[in-house]
N, C-alpha and C positions, 0 to 999 in steps of 0.2 A: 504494500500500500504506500501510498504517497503521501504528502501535505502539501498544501497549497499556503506560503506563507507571504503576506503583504505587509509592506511598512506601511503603517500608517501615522506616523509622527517625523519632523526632522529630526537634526542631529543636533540645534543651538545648544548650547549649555548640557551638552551629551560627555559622560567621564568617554575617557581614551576607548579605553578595553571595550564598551558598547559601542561605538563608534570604527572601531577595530572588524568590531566579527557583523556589524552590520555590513562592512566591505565584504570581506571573507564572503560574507551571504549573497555577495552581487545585489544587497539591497541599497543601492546609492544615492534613491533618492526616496520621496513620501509616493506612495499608490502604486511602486512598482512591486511587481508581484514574482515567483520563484518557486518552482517546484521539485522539493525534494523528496529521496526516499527516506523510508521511518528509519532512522541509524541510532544507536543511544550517542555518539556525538554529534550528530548534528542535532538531536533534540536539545542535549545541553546548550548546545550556541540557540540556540530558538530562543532556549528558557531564558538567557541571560540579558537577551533584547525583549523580554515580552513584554515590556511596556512600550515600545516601540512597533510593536508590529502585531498583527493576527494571525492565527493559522489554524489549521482544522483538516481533516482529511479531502480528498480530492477523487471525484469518480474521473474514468475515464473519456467519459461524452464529456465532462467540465474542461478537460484539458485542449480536446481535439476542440470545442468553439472557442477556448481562450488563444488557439494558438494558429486559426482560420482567421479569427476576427482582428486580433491585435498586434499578432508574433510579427517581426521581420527577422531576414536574415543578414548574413555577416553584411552583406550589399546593400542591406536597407530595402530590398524588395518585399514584398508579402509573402508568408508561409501558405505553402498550396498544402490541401486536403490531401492530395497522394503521397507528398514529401516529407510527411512526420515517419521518424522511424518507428519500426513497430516496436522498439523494444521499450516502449513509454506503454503498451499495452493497449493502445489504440487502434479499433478499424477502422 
């Protein structure tokens, strides 16, 4: 299973170390969103921003329209429906 994890606060008057693994989390800025797998270390980096951020588990149909509707790729073009790998467990 996954999580879908989103900042949703910035980083002003943020200690180092939270400001640290919100990098690490590729969460750089506030609304941008990240999906990981369940790991006990990546839970721990979660816990340690959760006042910083949301997360909650993620079905697959959420990910396949988060990643048609908003993903781009390294180019900045849009993610096509046939070009997610399948090993995110998406059809």
């Amino acid at each position: 299973m996954s999580w879908a994890v989103v900042r949703i606060r910035g980083s002003l008057h943020a200690q180092t170390p939270i400001v640290e693994t919100l990098r690490l989390l590729h969460l750089t800025r506030a609304n941008h969103v990240v999906i990981l797998p369940e790991r006990d270390g990546l839970k721990g980096m979660v816990h340690r921003v959760q006042g910083y951020v949301t997360y909650g588990p993620v079905k697959a149909e959420t990910v396949k329209l988060l990643l048609t509707e908003r993903g781009v790729t390294d180019d900045g073009s849009p993610v096509k429906a046939d070009a997610i790998p399948p090993s995110l467990g998406v059809e």
